[in-house]
ZABA-22782 format. One record per residue (C-alpha): residue in three letters; x, y, z; residue number from 0. Coordinates in steps of 0.5 Angstrom, whole numbers, padded with zeros to 4 digits. Layout:
<rs>
+---------+-------+-------+-------+-----+
| residuo |     u |     v |     w | num |
+---------+-------+-------+-------+-----+
|     ALA |     X |     Y |     Z | NUM |
...
+---------+-------+-------+-------+-----+
</rs>
This chain:
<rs>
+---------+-------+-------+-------+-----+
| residuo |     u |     v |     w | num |
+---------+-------+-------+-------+-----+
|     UNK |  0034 |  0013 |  0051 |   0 |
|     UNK |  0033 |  0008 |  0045 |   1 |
|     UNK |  0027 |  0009 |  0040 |   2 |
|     UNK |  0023 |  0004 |  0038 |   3 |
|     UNK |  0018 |  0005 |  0033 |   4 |
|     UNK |  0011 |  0000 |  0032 |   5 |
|     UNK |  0006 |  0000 |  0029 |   6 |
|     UNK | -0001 | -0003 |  0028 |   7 |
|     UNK | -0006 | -0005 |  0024 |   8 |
|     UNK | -0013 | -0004 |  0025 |   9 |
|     UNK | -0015 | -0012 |  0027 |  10 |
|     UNK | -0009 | -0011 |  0032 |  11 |
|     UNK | -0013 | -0006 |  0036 |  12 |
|     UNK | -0020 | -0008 |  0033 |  13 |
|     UNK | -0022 | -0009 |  0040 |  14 |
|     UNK | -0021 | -0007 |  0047 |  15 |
|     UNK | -0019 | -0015 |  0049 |  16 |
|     UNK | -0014 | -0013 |  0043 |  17 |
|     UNK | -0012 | -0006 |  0045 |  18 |
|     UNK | -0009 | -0008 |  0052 |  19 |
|     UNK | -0005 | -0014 |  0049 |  20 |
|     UNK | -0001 | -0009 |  0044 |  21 |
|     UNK | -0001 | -0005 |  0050 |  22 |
|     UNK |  0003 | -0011 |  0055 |  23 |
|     UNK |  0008 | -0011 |  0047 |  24 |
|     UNK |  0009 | -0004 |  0048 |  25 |
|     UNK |  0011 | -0004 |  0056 |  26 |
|     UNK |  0015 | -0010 |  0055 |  27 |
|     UNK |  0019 | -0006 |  0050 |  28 |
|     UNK |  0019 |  0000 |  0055 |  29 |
|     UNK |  0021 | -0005 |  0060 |  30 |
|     UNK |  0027 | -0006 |  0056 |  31 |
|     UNK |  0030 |  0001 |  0056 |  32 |
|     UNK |  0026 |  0004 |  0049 |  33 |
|     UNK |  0022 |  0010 |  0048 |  34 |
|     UNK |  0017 |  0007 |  0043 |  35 |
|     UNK |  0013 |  0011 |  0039 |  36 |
|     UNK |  0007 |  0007 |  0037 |  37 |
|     UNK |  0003 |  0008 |  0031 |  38 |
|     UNK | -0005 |  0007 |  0031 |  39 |
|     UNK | -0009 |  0004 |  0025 |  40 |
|     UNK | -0016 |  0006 |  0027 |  41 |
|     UNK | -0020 |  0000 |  0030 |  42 |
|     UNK | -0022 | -0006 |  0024 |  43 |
|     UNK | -0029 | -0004 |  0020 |  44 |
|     UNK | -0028 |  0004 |  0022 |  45 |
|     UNK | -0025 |  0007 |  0015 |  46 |
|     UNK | -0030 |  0003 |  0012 |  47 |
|     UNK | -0035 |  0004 |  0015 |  48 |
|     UNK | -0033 |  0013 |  0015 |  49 |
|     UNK | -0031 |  0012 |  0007 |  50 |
|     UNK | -0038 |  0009 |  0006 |  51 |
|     UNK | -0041 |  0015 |  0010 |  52 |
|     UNK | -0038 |  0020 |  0006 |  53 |
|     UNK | -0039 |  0015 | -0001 |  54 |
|     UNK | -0046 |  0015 |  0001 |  55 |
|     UNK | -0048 |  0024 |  0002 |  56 |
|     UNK | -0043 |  0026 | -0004 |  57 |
|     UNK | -0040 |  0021 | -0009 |  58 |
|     UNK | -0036 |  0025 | -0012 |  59 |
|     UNK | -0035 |  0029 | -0006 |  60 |
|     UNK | -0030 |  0034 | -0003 |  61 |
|     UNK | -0023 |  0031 | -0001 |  62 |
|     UNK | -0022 |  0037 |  0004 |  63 |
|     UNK | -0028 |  0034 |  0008 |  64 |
|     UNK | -0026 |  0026 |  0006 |  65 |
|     UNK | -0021 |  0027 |  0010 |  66 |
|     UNK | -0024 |  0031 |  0017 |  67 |
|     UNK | -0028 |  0025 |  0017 |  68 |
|     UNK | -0025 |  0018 |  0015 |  69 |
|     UNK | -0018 |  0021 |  0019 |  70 |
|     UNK | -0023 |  0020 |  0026 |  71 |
|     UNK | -0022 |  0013 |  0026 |  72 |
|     UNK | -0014 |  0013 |  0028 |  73 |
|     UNK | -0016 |  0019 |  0034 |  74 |
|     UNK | -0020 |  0014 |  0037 |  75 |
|     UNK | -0015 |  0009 |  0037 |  76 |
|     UNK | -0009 |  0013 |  0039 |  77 |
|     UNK | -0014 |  0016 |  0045 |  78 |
|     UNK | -0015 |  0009 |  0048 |  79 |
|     UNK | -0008 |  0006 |  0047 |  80 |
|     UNK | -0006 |  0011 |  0051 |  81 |
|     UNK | -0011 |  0010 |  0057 |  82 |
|     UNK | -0010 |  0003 |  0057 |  83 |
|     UNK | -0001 |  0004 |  0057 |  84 |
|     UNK | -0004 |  0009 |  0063 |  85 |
|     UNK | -0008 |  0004 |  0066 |  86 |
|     UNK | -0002 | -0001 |  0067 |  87 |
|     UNK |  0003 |  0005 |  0069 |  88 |
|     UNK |  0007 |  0007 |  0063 |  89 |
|     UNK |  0007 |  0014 |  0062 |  90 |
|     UNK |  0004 |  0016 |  0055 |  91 |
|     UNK |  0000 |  0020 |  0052 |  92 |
|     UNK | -0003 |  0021 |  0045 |  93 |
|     UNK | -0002 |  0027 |  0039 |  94 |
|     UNK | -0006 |  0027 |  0033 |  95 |
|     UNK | -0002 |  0029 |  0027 |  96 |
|     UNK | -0003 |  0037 |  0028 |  97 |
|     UNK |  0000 |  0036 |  0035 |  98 |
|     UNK |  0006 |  0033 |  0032 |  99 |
|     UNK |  0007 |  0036 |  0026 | 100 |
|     UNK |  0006 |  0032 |  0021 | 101 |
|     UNK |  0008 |  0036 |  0015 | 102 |
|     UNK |  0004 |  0034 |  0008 | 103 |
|     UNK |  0002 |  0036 |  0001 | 104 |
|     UNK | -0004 |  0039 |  0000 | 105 |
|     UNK | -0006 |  0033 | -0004 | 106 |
|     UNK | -0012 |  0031 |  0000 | 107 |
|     UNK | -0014 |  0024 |  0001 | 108 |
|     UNK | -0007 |  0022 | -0002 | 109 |
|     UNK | -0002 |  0027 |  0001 | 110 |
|     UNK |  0006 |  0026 |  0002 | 111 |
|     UNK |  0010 |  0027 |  0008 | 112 |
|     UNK |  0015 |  0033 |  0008 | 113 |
|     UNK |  0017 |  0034 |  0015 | 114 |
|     UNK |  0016 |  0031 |  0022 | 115 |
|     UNK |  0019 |  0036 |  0027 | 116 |
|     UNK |  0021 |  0031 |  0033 | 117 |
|     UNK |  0022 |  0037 |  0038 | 118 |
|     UNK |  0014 |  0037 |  0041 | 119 |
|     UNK |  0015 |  0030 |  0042 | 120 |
|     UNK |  0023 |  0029 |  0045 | 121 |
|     UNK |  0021 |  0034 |  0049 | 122 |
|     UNK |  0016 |  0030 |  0053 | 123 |
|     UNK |  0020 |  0024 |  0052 | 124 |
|     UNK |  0026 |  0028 |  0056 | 125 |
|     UNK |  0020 |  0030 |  0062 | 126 |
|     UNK |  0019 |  0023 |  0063 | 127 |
|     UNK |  0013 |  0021 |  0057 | 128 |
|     UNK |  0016 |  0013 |  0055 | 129 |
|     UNK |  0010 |  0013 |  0050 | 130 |
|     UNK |  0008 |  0017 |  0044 | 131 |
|     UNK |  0002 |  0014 |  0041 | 132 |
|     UNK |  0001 |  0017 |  0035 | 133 |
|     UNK | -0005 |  0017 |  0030 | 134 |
|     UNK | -0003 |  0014 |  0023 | 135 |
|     UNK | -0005 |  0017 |  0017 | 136 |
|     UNK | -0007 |  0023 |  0018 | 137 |
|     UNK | -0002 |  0030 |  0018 | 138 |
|     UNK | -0003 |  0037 |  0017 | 139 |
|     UNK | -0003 |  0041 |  0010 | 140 |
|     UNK |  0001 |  0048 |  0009 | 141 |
|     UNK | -0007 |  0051 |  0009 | 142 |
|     UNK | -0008 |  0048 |  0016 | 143 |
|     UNK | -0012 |  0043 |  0013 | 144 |
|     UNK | -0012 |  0035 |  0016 | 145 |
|     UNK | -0009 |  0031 |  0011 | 146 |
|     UNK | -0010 |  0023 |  0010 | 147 |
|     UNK | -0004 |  0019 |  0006 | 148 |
|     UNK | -0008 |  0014 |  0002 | 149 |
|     UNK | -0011 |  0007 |  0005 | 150 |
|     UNK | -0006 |  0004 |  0009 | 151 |
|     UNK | -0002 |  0011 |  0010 | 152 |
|     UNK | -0001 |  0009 |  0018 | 153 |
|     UNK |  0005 |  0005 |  0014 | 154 |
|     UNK |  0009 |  0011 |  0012 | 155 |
|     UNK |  0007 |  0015 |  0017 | 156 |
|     UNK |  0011 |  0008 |  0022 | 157 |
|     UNK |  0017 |  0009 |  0017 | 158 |
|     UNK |  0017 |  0017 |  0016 | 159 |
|     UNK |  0018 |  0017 |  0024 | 160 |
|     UNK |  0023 |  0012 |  0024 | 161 |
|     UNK |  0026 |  0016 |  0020 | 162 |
|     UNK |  0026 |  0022 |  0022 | 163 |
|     UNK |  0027 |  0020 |  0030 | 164 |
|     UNK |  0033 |  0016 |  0029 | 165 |
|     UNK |  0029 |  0010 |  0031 | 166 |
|     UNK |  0034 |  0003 |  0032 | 167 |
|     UNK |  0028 | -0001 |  0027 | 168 |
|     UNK |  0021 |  0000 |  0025 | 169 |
|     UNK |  0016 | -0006 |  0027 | 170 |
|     UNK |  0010 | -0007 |  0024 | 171 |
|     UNK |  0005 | -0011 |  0027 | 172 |
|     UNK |  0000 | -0014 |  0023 | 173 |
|     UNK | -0007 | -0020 |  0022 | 174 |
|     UNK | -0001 | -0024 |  0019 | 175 |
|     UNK |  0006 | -0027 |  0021 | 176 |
|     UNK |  0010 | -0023 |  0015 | 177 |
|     UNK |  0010 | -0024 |  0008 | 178 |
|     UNK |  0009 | -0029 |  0004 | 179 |
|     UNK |  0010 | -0032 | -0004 | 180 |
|     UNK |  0003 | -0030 | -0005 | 181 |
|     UNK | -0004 | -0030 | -0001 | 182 |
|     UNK | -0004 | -0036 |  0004 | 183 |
|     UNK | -0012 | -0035 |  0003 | 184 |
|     UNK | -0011 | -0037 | -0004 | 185 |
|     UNK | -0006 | -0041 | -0004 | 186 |
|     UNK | -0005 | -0045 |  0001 | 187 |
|     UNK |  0002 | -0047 | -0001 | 188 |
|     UNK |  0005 | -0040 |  0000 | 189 |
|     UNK |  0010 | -0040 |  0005 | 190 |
|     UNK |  0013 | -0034 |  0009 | 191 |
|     UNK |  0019 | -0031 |  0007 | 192 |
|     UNK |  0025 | -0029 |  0012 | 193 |
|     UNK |  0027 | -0023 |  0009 | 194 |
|     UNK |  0025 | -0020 |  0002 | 195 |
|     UNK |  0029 | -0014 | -0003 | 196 |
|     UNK |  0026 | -0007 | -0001 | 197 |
|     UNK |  0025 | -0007 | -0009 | 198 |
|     UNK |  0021 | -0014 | -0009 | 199 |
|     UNK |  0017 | -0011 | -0003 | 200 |
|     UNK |  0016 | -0005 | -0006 | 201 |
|     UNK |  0014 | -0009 | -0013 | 202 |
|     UNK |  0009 | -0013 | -0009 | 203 |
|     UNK |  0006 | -0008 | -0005 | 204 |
|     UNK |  0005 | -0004 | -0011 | 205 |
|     UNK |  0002 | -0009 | -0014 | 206 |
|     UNK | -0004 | -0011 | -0009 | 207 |
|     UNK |  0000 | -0015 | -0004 | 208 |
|     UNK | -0004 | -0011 |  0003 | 209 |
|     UNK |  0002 | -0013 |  0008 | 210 |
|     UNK |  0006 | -0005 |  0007 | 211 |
|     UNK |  0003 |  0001 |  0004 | 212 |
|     UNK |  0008 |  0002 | -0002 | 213 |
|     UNK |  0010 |  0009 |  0001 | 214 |
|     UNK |  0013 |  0006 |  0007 | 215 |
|     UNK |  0016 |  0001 |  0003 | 216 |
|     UNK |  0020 |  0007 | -0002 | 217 |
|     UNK |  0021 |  0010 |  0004 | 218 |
|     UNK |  0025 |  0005 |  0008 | 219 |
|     UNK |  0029 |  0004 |  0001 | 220 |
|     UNK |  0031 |  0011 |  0001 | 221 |
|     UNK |  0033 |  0012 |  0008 | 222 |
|     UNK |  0036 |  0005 |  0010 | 223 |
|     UNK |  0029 |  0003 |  0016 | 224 |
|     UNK |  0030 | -0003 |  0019 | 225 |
|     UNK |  0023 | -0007 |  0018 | 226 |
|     UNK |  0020 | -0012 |  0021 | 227 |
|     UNK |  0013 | -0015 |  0019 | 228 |
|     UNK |  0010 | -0019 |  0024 | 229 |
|     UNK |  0004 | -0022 |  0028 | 230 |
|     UNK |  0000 | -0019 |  0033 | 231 |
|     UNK | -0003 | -0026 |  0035 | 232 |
|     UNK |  0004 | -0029 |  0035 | 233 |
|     UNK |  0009 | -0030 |  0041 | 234 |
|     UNK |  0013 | -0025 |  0041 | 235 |
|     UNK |  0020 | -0025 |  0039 | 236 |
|     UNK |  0027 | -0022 |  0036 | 237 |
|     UNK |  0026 | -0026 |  0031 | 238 |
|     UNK |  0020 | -0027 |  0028 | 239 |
|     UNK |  0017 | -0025 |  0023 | 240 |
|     UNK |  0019 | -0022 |  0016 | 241 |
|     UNK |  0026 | -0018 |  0014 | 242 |
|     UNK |  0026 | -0012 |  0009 | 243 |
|     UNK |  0032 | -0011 |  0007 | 244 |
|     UNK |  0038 | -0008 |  0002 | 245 |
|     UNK |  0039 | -0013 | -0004 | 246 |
|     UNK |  0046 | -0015 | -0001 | 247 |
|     UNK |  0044 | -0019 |  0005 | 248 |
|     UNK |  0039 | -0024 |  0001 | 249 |
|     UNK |  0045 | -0030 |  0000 | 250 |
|     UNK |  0042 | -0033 | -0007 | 251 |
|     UNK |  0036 | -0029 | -0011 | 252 |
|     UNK |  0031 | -0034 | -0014 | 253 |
|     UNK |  0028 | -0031 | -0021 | 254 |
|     UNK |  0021 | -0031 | -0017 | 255 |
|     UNK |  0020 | -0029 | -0010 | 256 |
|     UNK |  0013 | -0027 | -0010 | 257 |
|     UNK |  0006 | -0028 | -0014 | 258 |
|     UNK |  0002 | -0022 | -0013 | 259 |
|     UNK | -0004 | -0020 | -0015 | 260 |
|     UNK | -0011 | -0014 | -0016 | 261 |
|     UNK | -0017 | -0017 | -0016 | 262 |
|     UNK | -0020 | -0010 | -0018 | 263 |
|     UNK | -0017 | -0008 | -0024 | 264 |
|     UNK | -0022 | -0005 | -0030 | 265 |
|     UNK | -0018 | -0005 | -0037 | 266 |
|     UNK | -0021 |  0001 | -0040 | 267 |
|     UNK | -0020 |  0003 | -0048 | 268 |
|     UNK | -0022 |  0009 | -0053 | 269 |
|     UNK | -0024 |  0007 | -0059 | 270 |
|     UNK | -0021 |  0010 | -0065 | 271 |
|     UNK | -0017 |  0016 | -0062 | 272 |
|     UNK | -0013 |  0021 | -0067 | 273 |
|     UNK | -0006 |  0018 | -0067 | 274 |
|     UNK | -0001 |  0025 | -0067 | 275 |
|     UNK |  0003 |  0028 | -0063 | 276 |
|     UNK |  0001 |  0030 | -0056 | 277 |
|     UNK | -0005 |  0025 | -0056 | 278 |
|     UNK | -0002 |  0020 | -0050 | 279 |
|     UNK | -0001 |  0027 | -0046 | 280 |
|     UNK | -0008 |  0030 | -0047 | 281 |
|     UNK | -0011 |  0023 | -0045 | 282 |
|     UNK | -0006 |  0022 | -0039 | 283 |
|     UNK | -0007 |  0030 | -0036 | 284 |
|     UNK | -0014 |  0029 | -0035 | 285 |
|     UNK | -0014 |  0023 | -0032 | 286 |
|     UNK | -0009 |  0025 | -0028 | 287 |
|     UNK | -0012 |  0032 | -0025 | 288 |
|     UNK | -0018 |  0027 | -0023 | 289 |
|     UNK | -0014 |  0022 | -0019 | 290 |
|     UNK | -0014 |  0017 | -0023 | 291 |
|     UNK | -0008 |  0011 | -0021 | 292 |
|     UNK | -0007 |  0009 | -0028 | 293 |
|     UNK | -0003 |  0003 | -0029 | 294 |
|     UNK | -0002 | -0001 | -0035 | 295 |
|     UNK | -0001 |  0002 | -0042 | 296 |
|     UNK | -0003 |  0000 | -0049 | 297 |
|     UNK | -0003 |  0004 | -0055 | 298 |
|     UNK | -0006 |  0000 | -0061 | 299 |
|     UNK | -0002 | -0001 | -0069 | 300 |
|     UNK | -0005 |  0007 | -0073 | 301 |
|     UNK | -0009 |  0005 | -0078 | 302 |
|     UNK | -0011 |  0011 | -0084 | 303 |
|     UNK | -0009 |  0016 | -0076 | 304 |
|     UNK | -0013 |  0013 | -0072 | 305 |
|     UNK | -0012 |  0009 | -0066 | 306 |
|     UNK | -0014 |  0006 | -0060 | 307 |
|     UNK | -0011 |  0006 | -0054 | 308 |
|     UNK | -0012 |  0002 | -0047 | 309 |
|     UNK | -0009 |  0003 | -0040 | 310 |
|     UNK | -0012 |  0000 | -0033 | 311 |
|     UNK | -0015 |  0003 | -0026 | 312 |
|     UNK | -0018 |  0001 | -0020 | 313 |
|     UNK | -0024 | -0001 | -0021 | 314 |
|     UNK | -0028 |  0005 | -0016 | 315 |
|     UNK | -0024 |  0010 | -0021 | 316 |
|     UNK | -0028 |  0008 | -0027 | 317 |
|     UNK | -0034 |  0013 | -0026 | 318 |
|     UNK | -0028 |  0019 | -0026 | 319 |
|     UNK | -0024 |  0017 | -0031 | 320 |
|     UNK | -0030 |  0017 | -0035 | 321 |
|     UNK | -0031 |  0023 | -0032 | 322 |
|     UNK | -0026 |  0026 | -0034 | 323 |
|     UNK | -0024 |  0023 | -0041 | 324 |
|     UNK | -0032 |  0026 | -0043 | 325 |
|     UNK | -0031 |  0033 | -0041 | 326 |
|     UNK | -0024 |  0032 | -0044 | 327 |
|     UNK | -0027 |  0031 | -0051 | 328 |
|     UNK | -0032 |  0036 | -0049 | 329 |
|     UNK | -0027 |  0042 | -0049 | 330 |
|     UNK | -0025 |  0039 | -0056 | 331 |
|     UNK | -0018 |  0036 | -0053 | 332 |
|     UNK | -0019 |  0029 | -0056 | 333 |
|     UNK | -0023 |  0026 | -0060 | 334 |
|     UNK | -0026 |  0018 | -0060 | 335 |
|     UNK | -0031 |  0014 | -0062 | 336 |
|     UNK | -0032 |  0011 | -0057 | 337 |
|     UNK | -0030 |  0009 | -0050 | 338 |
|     UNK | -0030 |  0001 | -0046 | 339 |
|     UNK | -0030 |  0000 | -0039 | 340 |
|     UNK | -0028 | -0008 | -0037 | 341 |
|     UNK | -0030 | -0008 | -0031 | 342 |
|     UNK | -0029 | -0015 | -0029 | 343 |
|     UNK | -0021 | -0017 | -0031 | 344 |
|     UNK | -0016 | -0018 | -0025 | 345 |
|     UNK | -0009 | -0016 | -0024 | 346 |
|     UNK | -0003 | -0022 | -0023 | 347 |
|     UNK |  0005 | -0021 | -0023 | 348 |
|     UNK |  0011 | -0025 | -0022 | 349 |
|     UNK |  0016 | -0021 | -0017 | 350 |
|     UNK |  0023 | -0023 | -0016 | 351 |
|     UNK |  0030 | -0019 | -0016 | 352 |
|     UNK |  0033 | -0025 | -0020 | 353 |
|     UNK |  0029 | -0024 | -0026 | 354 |
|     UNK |  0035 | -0019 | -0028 | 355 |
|     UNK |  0041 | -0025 | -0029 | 356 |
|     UNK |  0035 | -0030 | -0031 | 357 |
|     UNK |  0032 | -0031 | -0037 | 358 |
|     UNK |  0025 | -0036 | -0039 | 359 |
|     UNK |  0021 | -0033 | -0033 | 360 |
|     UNK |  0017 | -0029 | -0039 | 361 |
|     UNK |  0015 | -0035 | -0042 | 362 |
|     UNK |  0015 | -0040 | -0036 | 363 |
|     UNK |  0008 | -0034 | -0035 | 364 |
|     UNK |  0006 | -0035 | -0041 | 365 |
|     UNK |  0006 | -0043 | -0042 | 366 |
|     UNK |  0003 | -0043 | -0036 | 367 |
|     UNK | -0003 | -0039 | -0037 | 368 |
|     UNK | -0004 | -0041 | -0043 | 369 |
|     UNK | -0004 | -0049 | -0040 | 370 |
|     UNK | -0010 | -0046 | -0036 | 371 |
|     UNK | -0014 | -0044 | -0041 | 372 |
|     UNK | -0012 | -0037 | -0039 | 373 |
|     UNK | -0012 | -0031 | -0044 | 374 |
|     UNK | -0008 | -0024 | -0043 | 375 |
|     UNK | -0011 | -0018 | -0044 | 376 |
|     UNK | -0006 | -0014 | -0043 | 377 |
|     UNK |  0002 | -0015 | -0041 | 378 |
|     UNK |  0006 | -0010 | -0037 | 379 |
|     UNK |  0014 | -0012 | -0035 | 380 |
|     UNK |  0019 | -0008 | -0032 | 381 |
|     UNK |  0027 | -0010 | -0029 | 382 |
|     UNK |  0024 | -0014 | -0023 | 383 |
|     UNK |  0017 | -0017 | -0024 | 384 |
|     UNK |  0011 | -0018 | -0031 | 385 |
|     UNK |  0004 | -0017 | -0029 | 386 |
|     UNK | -0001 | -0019 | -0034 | 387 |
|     UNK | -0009 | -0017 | -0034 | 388 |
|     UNK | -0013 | -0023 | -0034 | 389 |
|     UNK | -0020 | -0025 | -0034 | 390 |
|     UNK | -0022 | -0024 | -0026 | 391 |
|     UNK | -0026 | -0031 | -0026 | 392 |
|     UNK | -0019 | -0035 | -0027 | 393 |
|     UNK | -0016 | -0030 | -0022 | 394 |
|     UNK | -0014 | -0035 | -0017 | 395 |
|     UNK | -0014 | -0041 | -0022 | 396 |
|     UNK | -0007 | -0036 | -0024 | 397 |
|     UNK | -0004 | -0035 | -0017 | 398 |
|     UNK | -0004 | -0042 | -0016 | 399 |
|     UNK | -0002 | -0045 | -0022 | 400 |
|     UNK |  0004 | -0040 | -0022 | 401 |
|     UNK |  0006 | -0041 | -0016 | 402 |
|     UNK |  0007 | -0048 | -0017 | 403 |
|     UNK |  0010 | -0047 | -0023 | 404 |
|     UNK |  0016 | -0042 | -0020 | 405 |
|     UNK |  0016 | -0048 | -0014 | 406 |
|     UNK |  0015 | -0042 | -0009 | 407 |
|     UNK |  0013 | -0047 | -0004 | 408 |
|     UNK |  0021 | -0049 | -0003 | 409 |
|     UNK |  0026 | -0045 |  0001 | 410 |
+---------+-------+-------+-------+-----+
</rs>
């Protein structure tokens, strides 16, 4: 038969009220011929709340652990889907990652997939199993240890198996009814997109739209999954929702499709750093080793061999990178005067495949930021997208102007 991936998030299933209604989704597609895999997110506030717990015992804890603990949540979920397809006569049964396996990295709490064998599972498909529920976000590591994904990982897990199943396309059931031009809870102009290019998806969720986790979207690009991002809470329909798709089934590409944004950015500057050769290396390594997500770059003009350099990160990441950038210094690998963290600045981006044959998009940005009031901090660009570091208190005055100015309101 047919396979059908789905996916659901953690406010999909955050009840059991909620849990028997993705549930009768799952058995009307049952009912249509298909063997679904259905991946589970864990139930709304349970990853949180886990991530609180280990916060709380060790700040600066051991990733093996973190991974055992907040990886419980989805084995949860998938245990009770399973009973509730049960309860309604659809043969299921629920696999944790191990089960499975999924095959990572050993780079915990932000491992990559490196194969999912399908023999387990098409081998209860082929005994008469007509649903495998599967836990998202976790897999197995080469030492035998549970691995996690990163938040959001129940997105590529969702993709990996359409992948590697052959899957006829990947639904991805979420709070929302598909993606929008930017956040509707800040702009209530935003307006839902009936397809979007995988580059501006994977653009958008690399810069803070939380409707895909990047992975996913990067993993749809490379092997062509059909994506589909739809409510939960809507009527259920062919239809419905957002596409995710190669560029060339776009008809006109509009220089702007989508706002994004990241309200917890840091901008971090070392102050009067050696300018010579190897020194972005000996900064950049450490923060590396330490798991620090580093984004934007600046390096500042070199005065009498000193220079100072800048460069952001999420906010949480902050006591690591000054972590890691004090022992650094410590060992006599860089030396600096001093080193600023700004703690209260917000990422915004304007996405859009379009921006690759029309100009003014950069200056369009810039006036209107400047019309607000709104000074930059920082600017970073690539083929498709500018992003500017801001001020976080303007952060929404920005999302909005912009969005105005690229008229993204219209179809």
């Amino acid at each position: 038969m047919p396979v059908l991936v789905m996916k659901f998030g953690g406010t999909s299933v955050a009840t059991l009220d909620r849990i028997r209604r993705v549930a009768k989704r799952v058995g009307v597609e049952v009912a249509k011929g298909y063997d679904v895999i259905v991946i589970v997110s864990a139930m709304s506030g349970e990853t949180n709340k886990l991530v609180g717990f280990v916060n709380e015992t060790s700040p600066l804890f051991d990733a093996r652990e973190y991974d055992a603990v907040v990886s419980s949540g989805e084995n949860v979920t998938a245990g009770l889907m399973a009973l509730t397809l049960q309860e309604m006569d659809v043969p299921a049964r629920s696999w944790q990652g191990w089960q499975v396996p999924v095959r990572t990295t050993s780079a915990h709490s932000a491992a990559r997939i490196e194969e999912i064998p399908t023999d387990n599972i098409n081998a209860k498909f082929a005994e008469g199993m007509r649903v495998a529920v599967v836990a998202g976000f976790q897999g197995l590591s080469h030492e035998g240890r549970i691995t996690t994904l990163g938040r959001g990982g129940s997105d590529t897990t969702a993709v990996a198996f359409a992948a590697a199943f052959g899957a006829e396309r990947c639904d991805i059931y979420t709070d929302v009814d598909g993606v929008y031009t930017t956040d509707p809870r800040v702009s209530p102009k935003a307006r839902k997109l009936d397809k979007i290019a995988f580059e501006e998806m994977l653009e958008l969720a690399s810069l803070g739209a939380k409707v895909l986790q990047t992975r996913s979207v990067e993993l749809a690009m490379r092997y062509n999954v059909k994506l589909r991002v739809l409510s939960s809470f809507g009527e259920q329909s062919d239809d419905a929702g957002t596409l995710v798709c190669d560029e060339e089934e776009i008809m006109e590409n509009c220089p702007v499709s989508g706002i994004a944004f990241s309200r917890d950015e840091a901008k971090m500057t070392l102050v009067s750093v050696a300018d010579r050769p190897g020194i972005a290396a000996a900064i950049f390594g450490p923060l590396s080793e330490a798991g620090v997500n580093v984004d934007m770059i600046i390096q500042n003009i070199a005065e009498e061999g000193r220079t100072d350099m800048t460069f952001s990160c999420p906010t949480d990441q902050v006591m690591r990178a000054e972590k890691a950038l004090s022992e650094a210094k410590t060992r006599g690998e860089i030396n600096f005067n001093e080193l600023i963290a700004d703690k209260d600045t917000a990422k915004i981006s304007a996405v859009g495949i379009g921006m690759r044959s029309q100009s003014g998009v950069a200056a369009k940005m810039f006036k209107t930021l400047s019309n607000e009031g709104i000074n930059i901090k920082v600017i970073a660009t690539s083929e498709i997208k500018i992003s500017v570091l801001i001020d976080r208190k303007y952060m929404e005055l920005a999302v909005q102007a912009l969005h105005d100015a690229f008229e993204l309101e219209k179809a």
